[in-house]
N, C-alpha and C positions, 0 to 999 in steps of 0.2 A: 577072272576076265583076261581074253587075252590083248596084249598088245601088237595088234598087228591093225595094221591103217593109221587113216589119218587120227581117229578118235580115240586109239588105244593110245598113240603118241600123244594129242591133249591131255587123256585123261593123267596121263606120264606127268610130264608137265606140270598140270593143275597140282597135283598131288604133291610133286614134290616143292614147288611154290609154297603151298601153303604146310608143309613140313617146317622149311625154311623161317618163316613169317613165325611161326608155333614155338621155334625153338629160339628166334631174337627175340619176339618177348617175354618167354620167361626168363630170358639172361637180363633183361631191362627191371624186370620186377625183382627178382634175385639179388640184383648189384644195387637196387633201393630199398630193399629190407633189410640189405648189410649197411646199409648207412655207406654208400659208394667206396670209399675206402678200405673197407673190412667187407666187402660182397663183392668188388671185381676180380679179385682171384678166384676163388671160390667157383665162382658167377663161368668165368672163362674157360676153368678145367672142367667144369661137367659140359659146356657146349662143345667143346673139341671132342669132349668122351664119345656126347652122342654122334658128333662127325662121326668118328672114328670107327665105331658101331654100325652105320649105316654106309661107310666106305671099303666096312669089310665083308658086304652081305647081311648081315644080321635082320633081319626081318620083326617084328611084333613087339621092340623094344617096348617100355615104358616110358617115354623120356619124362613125364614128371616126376615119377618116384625117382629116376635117375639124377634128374635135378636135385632132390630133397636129399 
């Protein structure tokens, strides 16, 4: 698809919205399967991983197996 109008920029948008939403809860479920204290480190280094991944182009990651 390409992004060009207004609807490529929504679908831009939408998409990364609920990327966003995708990747705080599984840091919410994460950091309560660690029993919060033993899951918020853990929990914090794979979300910034997956930032980090998608800040540097990467494309088609996995972020759940990325999570696990």
């Amino acid at each position: 698809m390409q992004n060009e109008g207004l609807i490529g920029k929504f679908y831009m948008f939408g998409e990364t919205v609920f990327l966003l939403l995708y990747v705080n809860f599984l840091w919410i479920c994460f950091t309560l399967v660690g029993f919060i204290v033993f899951g918020i480190g853990p929990s914090t280094v794979a979300m910034f991983t997956v930032f980090r991944k998608w800040s540097m182009g990467e494309d088609g990651i996995r972020v759940f197996k990325l999570f696990l």
